[in-house]
N, C-alpha and C positions, 0 to 999 in steps of 0.2 A: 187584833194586830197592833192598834195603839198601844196597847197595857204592855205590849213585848217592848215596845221602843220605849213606853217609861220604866222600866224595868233595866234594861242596856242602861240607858241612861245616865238614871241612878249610880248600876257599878260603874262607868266611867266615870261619874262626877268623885264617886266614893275611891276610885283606883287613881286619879289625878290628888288626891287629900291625903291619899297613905305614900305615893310616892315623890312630894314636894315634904312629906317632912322627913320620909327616908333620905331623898338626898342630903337634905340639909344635916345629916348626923350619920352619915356612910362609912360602911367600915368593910375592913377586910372579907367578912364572913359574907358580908349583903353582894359583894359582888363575883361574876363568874370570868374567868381570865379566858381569852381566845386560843385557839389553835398554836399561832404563832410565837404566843408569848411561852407559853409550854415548850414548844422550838428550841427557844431560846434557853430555858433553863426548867428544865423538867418536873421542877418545887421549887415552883413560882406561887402556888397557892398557899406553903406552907412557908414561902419567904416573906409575903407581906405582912409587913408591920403597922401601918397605919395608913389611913387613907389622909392627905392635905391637900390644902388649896395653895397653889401659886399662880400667880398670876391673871387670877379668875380664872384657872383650869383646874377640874379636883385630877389627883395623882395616888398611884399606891405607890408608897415608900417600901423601898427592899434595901437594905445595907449589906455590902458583904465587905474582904477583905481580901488582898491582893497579897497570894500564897506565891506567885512566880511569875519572874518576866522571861519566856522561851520562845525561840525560834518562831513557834507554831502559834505564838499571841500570850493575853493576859490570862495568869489562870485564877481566879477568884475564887471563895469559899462565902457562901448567903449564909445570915443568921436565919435562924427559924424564928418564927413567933413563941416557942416555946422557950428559945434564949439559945438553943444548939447551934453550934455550924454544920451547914450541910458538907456533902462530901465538895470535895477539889473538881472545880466545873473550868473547862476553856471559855473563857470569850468568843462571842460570835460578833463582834463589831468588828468594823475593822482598825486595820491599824492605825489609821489616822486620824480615827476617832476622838474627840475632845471632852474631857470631862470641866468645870468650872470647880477649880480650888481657888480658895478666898477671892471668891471675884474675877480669876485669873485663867484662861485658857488653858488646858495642861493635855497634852496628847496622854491615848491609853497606855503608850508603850513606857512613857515617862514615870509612870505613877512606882511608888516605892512601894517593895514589899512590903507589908505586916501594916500597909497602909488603909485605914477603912475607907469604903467611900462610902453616899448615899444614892441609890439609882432610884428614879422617877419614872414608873409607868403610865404612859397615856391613856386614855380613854380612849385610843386607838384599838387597843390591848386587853381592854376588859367590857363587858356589860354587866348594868344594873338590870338585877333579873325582875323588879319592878317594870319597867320599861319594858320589857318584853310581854309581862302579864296584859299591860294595856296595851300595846298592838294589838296581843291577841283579842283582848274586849272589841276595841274599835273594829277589826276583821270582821269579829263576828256578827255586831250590828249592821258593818258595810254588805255581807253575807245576806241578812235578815231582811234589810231594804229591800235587796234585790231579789231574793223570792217574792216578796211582796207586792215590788214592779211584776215579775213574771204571770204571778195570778192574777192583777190587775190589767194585762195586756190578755193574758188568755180568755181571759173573762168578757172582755170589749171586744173580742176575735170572736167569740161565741156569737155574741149579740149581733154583730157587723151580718155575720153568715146567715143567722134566724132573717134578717131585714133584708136579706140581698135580690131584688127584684129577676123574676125570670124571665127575661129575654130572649131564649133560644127557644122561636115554635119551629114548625114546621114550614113555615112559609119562605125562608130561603133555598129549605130543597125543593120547593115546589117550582120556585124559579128557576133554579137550575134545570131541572128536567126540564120545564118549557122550551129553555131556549136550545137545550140541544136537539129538543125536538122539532126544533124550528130549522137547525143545522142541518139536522139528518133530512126535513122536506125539502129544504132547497139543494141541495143536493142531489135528491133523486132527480127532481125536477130538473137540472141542467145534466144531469146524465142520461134521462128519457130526450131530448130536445136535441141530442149530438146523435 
């Protein structure tokens, strides 16, 4: 059972070494985008363009371009990573949503057609599927402990039971009949005397 926990071990020390220099050099392909970001714009995964750091947060970078300003919101077009533009997508932010032009605040409704922006996705939005493999390591070592524990408590359960001294003779029920045997005499005895 030791050799399995150096064995775990190992691939987590080995799974923490492949994924500190993945992050350090992360790109579009290494990461899996959520549910919601799919939501959002259906090729999302074929929109990012490069993965950056701002602000000591990494980001996937998506550029699109603002095809119309209508009633119903902004309607944008993503470039692909292959260099295409995808089809004509609504915005799902709202209207009072702020994008940051030259430093500057600018609602989405302001933004000018034929206008590129760049959109930054959060790590909100996506997982390093690294990070994922090492949960699942540590799981399964926290898994492996705990069989471990299990056998090692069943094991002392065993033993506990083989050593468990016997206590229960006969000689409680013996006293028990005695004394209702004692019940039942006196009894008759005040029932003969009436």
């Amino acid at each position: 059972m030791k050799i399995a926990n150096l064995k775990y071990g190992l691939i987590a020390i080995a799974g923490l070494g492949v994924s500190a220099n993945a992050s350090a050099a992360l790109t579009c392909e290494d990461i899996v985008f959520s549910p919601e970001a799919f939501a959002a714009y259906e090729s999302v995964d074929k929109a990012c363009l490069e993965m950056v750091d701002r602000n000591g947060m990494t980001y996937a970078k998506l550029t699109a371009r603002v095809v119309a300003q209508t009633a119903s919101g902004t309607h944008l077009r993503y470039r692909h990573a292959d260099g295409q533009l995808g089809p004509s997508h609504l915005s799902t932010a709202p209207n009072d949503f702020e994008t940051m032009m030259s430093g500057k605040p600018v609602k989405m409704v302001d933004l000018a057609v034929r206008q590129q922006i760049n959109i930054y996705v959060g790590s909100k939005y996506w997982v390093d599927p690294t990070l994922l493999v090492e949960e699942a390591i540590i799981e399964e070592m926290v898994e492996e402990e705990m069989v471990e524990e299990a056998i090692v408590e069943e094991i002392i359960e065993e033993e506990m039971e083989a050593e468990l001294p016997t206590t229960a003779g006969p000689l409680p029920w013996l006293a028990l009949f005695g004394s209702l045997f004692l019940i039942i005499g006196g009894a008759l005895r005040y029932s003969r005397k009436q």
